[in-house]
N, C-alpha and C positions, 0 to 999 in steps of 0.2 A: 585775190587783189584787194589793196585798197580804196575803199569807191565812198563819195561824199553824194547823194540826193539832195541838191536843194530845192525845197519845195514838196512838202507831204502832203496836196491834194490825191485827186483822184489817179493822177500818172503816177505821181510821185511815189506817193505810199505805195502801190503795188509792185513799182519797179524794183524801189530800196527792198520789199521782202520778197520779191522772188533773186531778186539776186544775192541775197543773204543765204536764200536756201539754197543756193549752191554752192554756197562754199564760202563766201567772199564776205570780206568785213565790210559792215556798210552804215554809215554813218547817216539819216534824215534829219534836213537841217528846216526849218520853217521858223520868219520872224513872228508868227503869232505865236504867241506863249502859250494862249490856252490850249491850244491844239497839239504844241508837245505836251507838256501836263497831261493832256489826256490819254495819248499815248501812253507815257509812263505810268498810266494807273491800269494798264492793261485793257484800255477801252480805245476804239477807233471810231475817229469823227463820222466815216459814213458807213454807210451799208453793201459790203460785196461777198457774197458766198465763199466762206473758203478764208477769207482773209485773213480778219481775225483768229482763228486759229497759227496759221504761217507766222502771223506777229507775235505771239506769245511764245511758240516755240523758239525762232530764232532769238528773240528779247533772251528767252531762256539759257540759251547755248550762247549766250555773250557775241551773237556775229551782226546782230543787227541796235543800234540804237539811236536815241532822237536826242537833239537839241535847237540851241538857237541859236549858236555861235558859229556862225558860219566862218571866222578864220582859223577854227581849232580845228575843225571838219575839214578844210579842205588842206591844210599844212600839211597832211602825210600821205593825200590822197594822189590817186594814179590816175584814176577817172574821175571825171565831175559832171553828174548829169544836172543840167538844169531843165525843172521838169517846173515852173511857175505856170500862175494862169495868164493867159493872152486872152483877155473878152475882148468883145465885140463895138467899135468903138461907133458912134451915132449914122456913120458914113459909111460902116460896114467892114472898115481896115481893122486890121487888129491891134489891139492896147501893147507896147511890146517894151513900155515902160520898167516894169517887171524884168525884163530881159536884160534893156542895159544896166539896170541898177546891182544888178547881181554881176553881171561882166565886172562891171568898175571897182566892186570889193574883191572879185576875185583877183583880178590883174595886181593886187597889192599884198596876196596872200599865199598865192597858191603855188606848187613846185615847178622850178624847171621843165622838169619832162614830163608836169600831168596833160592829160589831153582833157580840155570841157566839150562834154557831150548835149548839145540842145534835143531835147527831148521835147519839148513842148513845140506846138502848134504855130509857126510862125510864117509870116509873107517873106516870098521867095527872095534871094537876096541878103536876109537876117544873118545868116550864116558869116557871110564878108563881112557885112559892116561891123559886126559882134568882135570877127577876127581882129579886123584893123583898128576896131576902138581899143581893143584888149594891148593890142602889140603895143601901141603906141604907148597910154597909159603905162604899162609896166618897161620902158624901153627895151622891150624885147620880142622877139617872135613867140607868140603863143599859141598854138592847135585847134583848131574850134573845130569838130565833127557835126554833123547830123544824123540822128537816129529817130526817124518819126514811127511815135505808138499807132498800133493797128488793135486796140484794143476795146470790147464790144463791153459794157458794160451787165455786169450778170453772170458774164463769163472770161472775166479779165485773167485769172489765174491760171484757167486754159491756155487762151490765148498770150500768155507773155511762156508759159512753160513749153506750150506747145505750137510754135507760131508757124504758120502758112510758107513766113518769109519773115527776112532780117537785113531791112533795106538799111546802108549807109552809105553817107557821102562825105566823103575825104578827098584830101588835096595830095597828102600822099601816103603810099601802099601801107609804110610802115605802120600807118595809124591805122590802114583796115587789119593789119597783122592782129593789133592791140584786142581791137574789138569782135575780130574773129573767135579770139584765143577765147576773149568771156564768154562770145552765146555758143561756143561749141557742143557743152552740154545741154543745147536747147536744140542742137540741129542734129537728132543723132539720126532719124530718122530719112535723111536725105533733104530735107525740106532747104530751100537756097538761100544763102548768104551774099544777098546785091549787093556790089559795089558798084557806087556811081560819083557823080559829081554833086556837092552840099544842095546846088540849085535844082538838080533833078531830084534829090530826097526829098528835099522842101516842094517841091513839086508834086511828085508824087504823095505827099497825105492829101493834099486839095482835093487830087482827081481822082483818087481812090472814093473819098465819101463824096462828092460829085455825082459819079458813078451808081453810087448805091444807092443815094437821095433820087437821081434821074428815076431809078428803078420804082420807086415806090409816090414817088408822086406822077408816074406814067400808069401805072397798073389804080392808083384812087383816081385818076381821071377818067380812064376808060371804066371803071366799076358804077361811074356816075352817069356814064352814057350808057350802061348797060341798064339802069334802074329805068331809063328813058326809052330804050328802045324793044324791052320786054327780053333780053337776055340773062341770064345768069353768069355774077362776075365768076363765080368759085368755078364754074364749071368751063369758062372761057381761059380760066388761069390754069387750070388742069389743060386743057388742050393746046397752050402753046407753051407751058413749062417742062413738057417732056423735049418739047427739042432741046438737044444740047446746046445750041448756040446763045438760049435764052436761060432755061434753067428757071427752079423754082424759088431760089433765096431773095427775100428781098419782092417776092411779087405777092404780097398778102394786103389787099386793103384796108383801109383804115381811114380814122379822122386826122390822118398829118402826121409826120417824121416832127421830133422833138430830140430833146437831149440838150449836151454840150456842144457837141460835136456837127451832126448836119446842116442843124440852120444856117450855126455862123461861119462853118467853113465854106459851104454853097454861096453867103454872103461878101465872105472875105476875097473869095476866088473873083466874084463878079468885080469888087473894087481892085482888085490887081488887074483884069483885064482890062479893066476902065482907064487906068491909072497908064499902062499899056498901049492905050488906042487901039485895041483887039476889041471886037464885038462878040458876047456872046449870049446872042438872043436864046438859045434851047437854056442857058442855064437860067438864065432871067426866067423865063417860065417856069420852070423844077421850083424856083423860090415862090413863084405868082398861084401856080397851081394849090403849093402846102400849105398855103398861107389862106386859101380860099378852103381848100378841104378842111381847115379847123372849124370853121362856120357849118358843116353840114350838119353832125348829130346837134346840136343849138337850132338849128333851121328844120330838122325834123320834129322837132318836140312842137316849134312855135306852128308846124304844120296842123299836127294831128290838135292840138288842145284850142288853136286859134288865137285872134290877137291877143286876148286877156290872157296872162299865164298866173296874174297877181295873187297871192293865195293860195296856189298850187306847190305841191312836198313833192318832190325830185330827188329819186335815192340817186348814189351815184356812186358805181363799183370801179374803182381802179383812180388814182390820181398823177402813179409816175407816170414819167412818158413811155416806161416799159415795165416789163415785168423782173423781177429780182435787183431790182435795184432801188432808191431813196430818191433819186433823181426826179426833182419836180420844171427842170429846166426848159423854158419852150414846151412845156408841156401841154398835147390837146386840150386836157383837165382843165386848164388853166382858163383856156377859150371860156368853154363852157360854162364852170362855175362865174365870170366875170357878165356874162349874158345873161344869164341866169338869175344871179343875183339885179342889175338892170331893170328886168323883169316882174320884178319882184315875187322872187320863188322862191322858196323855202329849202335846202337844200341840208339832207343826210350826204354824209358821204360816208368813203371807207378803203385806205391801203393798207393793206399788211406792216408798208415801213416806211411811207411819203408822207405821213398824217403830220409829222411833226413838221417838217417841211413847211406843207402847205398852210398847217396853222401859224406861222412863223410870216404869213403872207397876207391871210384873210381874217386872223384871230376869231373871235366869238361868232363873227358873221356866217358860220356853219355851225352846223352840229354833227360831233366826231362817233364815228361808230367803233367801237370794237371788233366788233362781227359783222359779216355781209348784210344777214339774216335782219341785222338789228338796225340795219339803215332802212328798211322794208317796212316798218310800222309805220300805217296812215300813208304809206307813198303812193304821190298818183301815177307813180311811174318809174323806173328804174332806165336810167346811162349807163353802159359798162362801156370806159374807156381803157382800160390797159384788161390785157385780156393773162393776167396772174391765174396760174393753173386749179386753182382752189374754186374758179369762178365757173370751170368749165363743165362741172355735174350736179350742179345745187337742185333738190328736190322741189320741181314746180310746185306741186300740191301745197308746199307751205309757204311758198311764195304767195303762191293767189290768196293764201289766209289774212294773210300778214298785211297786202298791200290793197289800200283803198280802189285802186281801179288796174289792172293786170295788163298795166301795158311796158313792152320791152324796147326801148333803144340800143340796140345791140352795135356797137362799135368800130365792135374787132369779129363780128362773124362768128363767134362762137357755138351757136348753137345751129342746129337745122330746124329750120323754120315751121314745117308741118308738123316735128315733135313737140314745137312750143306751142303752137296753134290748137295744136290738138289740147294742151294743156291748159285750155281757157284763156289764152293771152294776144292781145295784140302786139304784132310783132313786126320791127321794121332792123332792115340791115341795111351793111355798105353796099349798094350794086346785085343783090339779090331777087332772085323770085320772092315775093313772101305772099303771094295772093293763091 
């Protein structure tokens, strides 16, 4: 098929090259210049496993390419995904400006019987109004679908090659025909091809990261009342993630859910039900809860050192909000170093691929490390907030060399406590025994 992506962020770009790699001509269309430019020099604006490669080879094989011209893109095309960003707008709705503005060039461009696919992130509804502005605009009846990403960052090329599921919402069958025909080679596996209604697709990405956000700001809640009532979280998470009804994904504590995606979908969701007159007090807490868990590893530092932190060197391991990815978005880090600084602490840091990111946010006001190792000279102490797998066996002995006073704020739980303890350090975690 022929397929137009407009819009080469993080959806974008992965969609347009996995769907290259199967076969299909695919044109990524973005009005920032620089960011095709970089493209065509064989380099990509962010960081996901796997990608970059996929982009060079299809670049290579002539199936996949970038521009800015969104009426040349979409003139020949069959499908039109629009994959723009929807931020988060001060009230919590989402920005969907983006949305119509690409509607309104399309509706003046694009073929008779192409169908535009929204791929992005939108409040429920989007889908009609997009339809009836398009039809109108172009005097004609135009097809608007919805295909909402179910895509984990880190692991997006997985996940779009090998998906769970392949939710669409159309109005009529023919166009689930359309989009059948494309993820075929994605469902070989049995894995299901939903069809529903645009409003139920649209619905469904809400409640999906809803769902998963519930998950992990339920399990850092309880990990804090277990620090309180002399339980251990890991070993509370181990005895109720064997049942299957609960399950272990998603129940890992930690300093708060970050990203693009949880905050402001969990945010966005609560202004639709507002917007609604639906009340929905549990999800209001999932937002109250993560927003409070960013404050703990910051509230444990100010514990142990006391009110003065002024003068104090704070290494600090990990800055995205996850691990393999660039993504500094809502990021715990973010808490942290902003406190911190505050404080007036002195602060190393160090991610494998967020450094540029975060310097891009905080400039000169850190000092960037290369290496873990090398954020550890003179520190009175070390934060590991993203728990990047590099971070999980570092040789204590030269840790306590390196660092003026041998204390751990650990995160993400990484380490078992009596091995660290053993290793000359004090040691504090999410929801753990560490005494």
């Amino acid at each position: 098929m022929k397929i137009a992506v407009i819009g080469t962020g993080y959806v974008g770009l992965v969609t347009a090259t996995c769907l290259a790699e199967s076969g299909n001509e695919v044109v990524g269309v973005d009005k920032d210049a620089g960011k095709i430019a970089t493209l065509k020099s064989g380099k990509i604006p962010i960081y996901e496993p796997g990608l970059l490669e996929l982009v060079l080879r299809n670049t290579k094989e002539l199936r996949l390419s970038f521009g800015t011209d969104l009426a040349a893109a979409a003139k020949d095309a069959q499908l039109i995904f629009i994959a723009v960003g929807t931020p988060e707008l001060p009230d919590g709705q989402a920005d969907l400006s983006a949305i119509w503005a690409v509607g309104d060039l399309l509706a003046e461009c694009m073929r008779a019987d192409a169908v535009v696919v929204i791929k992005s992130t939108v409040s429920v509804g989007t889908n009609r109004k997009l339809m009836e502005r398009m039809s109108a605009k172009a005097g004609r009846p135009i097809e608007v679908a919805s295909n909402p990403e179910f895509l984990k960052e880190g692991a997006a090329i997985d996940d779009f090659m090998k998906p769970d599921r392949v939710v669409v919402g159309v109005r009529r069958p023919e166009v689930a025909d359309k989009l059948r025909e494309l993820y075929s080679s994605f469902l070989r596996t049995e894995h299901p091809f939903l069809v529903m209604s645009p409003e139920s697709a649209e619905m469904t990405k809400y409640v999906a990261n809803a769902m998963l956000a519930t998950k992990i700001s339920f399990i850092n809640e309880q990990a804090n009342l277990c620090e309180k009532l002399g339980a251990d979280i890991n070993d509370v998470r181990r005895g109720i993630g064997h049942d299957q009804r609960i399950g272990f994904q998603f129940l890992f504590p930690g300093p708060g859910y970050g990203g693009s995606c949880f905050p402001k979908d969990v945010k966005n969701l609560i202004s639709i039900a507002q917007a609604a007159g639906v009340p929905v007090d549990l999800l209001r807490s999932v937002d109250q809860v993560n927003d409070r868990q960013k404050h703990v590893l910051p509230n444990k530092v100010r514990t142990h050192y006391g009110k003065d932190l002024k003068g104090k060197c704070l290494a600090v391991w990990g800055l995205a909000f996850k691990p393999r990815t660039d993504d500094v978005r809502e990021a715990p880090a973010l808490t942290l170093i902003e406190e911190m600084l505050k404080e007036g602490v002195q602060l190393r840091v160090h991610d494998p691929e967020a450094e540029a990111n975060v310097r891009a946010i905080f400039g000169d006001k850190l000092t960037y490390c290369g290496r873990p190792y090398s954020t550890l000279e003179g520190a009175d102490g070390l934060a590991i907030v993203t728990e990047w797998p590099e971070f999980r066996h570092p040789d204590f002995e030269v840790m306590r060399r390196l660092m003026r006073t041998p204390v751990i704020f650990d995160g993400r739980n990484l380490f078992e406590p009596k091995m660290v303890k053993a290793s000359g350090f004090i040691y504090y975690a999410i929801g753990r025994l560490t005494e």
